[in-house]
BALOBA-1460 file (C-alpha; in Angstrom, 3 decimals):
// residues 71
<rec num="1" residu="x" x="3.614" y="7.541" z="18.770"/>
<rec num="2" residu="x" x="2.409" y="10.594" z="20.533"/>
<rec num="3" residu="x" x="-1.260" y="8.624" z="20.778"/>
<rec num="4" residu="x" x="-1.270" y="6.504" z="23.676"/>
<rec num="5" residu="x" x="-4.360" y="4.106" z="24.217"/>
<rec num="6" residu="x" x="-5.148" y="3.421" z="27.555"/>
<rec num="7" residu="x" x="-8.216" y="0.578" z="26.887"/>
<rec num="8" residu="x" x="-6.453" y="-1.966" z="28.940"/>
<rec num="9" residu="x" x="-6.906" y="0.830" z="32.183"/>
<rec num="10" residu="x" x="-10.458" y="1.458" z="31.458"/>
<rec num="11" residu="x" x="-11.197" y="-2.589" z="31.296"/>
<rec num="12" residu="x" x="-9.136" y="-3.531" z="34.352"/>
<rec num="13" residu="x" x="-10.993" y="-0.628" z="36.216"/>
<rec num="14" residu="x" x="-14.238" y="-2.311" z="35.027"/>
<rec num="15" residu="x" x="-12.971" y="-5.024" z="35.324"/>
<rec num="16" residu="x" x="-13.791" y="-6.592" z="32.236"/>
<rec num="17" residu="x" x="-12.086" y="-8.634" z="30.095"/>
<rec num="18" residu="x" x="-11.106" y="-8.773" z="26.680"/>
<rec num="19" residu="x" x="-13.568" y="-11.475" z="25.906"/>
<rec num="20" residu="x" x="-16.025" y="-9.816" z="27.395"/>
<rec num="21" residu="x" x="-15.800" y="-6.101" z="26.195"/>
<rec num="22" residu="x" x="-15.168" y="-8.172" z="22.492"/>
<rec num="23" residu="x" x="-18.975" y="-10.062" z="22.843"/>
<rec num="24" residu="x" x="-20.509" y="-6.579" z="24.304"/>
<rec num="25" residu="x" x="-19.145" y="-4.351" z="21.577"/>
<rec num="26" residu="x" x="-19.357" y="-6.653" z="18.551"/>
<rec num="27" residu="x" x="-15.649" y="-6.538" z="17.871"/>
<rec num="28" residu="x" x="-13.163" y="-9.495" z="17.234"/>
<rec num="29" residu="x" x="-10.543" y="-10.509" z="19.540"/>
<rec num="30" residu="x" x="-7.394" y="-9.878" z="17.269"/>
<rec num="31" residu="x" x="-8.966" y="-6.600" z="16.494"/>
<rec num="32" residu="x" x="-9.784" y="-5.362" z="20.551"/>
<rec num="33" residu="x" x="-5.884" y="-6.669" z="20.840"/>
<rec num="34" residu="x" x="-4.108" y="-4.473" z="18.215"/>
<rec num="35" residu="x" x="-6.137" y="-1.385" z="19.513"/>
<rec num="36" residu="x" x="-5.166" y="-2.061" z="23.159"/>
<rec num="37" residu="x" x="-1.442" y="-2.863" z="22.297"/>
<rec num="38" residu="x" x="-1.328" y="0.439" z="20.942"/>
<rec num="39" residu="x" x="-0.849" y="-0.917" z="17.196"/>
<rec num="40" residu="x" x="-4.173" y="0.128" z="15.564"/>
<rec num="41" residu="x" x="-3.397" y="2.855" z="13.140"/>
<rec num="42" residu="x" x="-7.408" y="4.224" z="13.159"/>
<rec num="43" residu="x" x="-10.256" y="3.431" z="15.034"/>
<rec num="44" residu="x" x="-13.876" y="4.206" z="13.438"/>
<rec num="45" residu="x" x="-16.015" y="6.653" z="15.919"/>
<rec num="46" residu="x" x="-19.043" y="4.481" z="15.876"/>
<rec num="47" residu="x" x="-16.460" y="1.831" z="17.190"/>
<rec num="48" residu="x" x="-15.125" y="4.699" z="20.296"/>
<rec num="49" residu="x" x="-18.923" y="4.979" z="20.605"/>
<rec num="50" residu="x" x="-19.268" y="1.291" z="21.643"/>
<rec num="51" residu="x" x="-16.432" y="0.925" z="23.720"/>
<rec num="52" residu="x" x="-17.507" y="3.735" z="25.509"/>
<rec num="53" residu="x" x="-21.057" y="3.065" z="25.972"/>
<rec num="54" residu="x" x="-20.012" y="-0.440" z="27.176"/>
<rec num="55" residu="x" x="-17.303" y="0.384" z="29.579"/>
<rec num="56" residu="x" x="-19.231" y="3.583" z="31.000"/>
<rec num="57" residu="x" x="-16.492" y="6.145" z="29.982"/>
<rec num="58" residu="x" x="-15.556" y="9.173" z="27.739"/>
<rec num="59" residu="x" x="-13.163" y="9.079" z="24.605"/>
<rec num="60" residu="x" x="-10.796" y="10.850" z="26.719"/>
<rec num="61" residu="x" x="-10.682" y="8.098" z="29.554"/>
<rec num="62" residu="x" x="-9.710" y="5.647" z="26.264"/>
<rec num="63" residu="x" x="-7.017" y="7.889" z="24.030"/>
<rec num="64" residu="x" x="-4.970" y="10.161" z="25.502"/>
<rec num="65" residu="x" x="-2.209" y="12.915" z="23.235"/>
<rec num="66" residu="x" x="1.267" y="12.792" z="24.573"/>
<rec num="67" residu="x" x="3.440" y="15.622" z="23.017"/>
<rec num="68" residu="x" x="6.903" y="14.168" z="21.450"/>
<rec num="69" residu="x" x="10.221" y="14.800" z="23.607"/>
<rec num="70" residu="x" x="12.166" y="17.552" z="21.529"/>
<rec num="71" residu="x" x="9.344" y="18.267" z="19.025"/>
């Protein structure tokens, strides 16, 4: 997937944890866990506004576009 989500970098350089950053932002566990792994297939704005305000960082510091080999 040409998306690449790079929440586990922001948290370790914060280092928070995935507890924590789940209590802060109002989010579930399993949830915070399939969008770090990578596996979430959306994620709502006003949810990329939390995580953002909480760890201090831009939308661009979270998601980053990585153009396909060959495409």
């Amino acid at each position: 997937m040409p998306i690449i989500v790079n929440l586990d970098v922001m948290m370790a350089k914060r280092k928070m944890s995935l507890n924590e950053l789940s209590e802060k932002v109002g989010l579930t566990l399993s949830n915070l866990s399939i969008l770090k792994t990578g596996k979430a297939k959306a994620i709502r704005f006003s949810t990329l506004e939390a995580i953002c305000k909480v760890l201090d960082c831009q939308p661009a510091d979270i998601l980053e576009y990585q153009n396909e080999e060959g495409s």
